[in-house]
C-alpha positions in Angstrom: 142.8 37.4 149.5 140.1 36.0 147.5 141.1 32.1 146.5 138.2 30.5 144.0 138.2 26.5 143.6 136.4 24.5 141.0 134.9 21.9 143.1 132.7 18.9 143.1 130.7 20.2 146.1 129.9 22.8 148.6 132.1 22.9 151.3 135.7 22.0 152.6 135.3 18.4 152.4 134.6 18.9 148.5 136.5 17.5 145.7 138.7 19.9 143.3 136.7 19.3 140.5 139.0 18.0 137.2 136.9 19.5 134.4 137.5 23.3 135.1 134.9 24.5 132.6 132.3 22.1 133.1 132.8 22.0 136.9 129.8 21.6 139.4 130.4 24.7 140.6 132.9 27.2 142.3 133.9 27.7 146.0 135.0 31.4 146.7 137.0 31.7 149.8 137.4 35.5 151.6 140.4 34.7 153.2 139.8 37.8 155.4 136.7 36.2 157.0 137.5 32.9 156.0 133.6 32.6 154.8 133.1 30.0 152.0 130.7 30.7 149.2 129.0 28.4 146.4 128.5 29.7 143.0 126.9 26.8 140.8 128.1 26.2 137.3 125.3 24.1 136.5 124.3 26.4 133.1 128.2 25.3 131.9 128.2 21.7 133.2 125.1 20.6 130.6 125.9 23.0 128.2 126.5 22.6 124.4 129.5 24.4 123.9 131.5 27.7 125.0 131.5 25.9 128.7 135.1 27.0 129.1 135.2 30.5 128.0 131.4 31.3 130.0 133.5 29.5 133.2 135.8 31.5 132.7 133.9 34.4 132.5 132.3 33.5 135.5 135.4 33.3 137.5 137.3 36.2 136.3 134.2 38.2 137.4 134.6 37.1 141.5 138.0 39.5 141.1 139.8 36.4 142.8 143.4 36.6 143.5 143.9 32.7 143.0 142.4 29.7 141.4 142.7 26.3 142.4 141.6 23.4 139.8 142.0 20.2 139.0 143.2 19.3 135.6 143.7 21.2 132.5 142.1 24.9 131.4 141.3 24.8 127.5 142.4 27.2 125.5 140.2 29.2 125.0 139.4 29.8 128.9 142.8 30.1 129.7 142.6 33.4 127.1 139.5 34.0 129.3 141.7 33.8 132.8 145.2 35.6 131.1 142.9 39.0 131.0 143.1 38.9 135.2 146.0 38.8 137.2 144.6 35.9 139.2 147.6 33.1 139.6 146.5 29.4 138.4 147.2 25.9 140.7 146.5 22.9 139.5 146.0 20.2 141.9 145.8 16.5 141.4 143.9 13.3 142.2 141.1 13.5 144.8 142.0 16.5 146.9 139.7 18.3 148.9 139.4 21.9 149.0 141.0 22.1 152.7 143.8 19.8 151.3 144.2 22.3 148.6 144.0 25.6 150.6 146.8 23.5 153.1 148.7 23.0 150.6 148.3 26.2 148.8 149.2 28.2 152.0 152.3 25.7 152.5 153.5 27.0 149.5 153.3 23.5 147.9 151.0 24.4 144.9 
């Protein structure tokens, strides 16, 4: 299973970022390895506009099963997300990414 997380850094100890299209970056996890990688968002974080749909985009590409965020999808990148069949958690206040996968895998999400 591949789980993506918008997060505020590059590793476990990183913060589920709250602003899912203009988040620092994404964390993909291969569960199957358990091997983190970091895919910067930093052309959507100081962009103009469209930084939800190109985030989405950009996420819906990784063929994830799940994605883990912190606050709320626009619309227009949720429309972006609907056309996977990746599930959506939302998270809140300062979790970390190993909070989130715990809690994820504990069926607490």
């Amino acid at each position: 299973m591949k789980i993506v997380f918008a997060a505020k850094g590059k590793d476990w100890d990183a913060i589920i970022d709250p602003y899912f299209g203009r988040a620092e970056g994404f964390i993909v996890l291969d569960e199957s390895t358990m091997s983190l990688t970091w895919e910067s968002n930093e052309e959507n974080k100081n962009g103009d506009q469209g930084a939800g749909i190109q985030s989405g985009q950009k996420v819906v590409g990784y063929n994830a099963d799940v994605l883990i965020i912190g606050g709320h999808i626009g619309p227009k990148a949720n429309d972006v997300l609907k056309t996977s069949t990746m599930k959506i958690y939302q998270v809140s206040g300062e979790t970390t990414v190993k909070q989130a996968y715990d809690k994820f895998k504990a069926g607490e999400l």
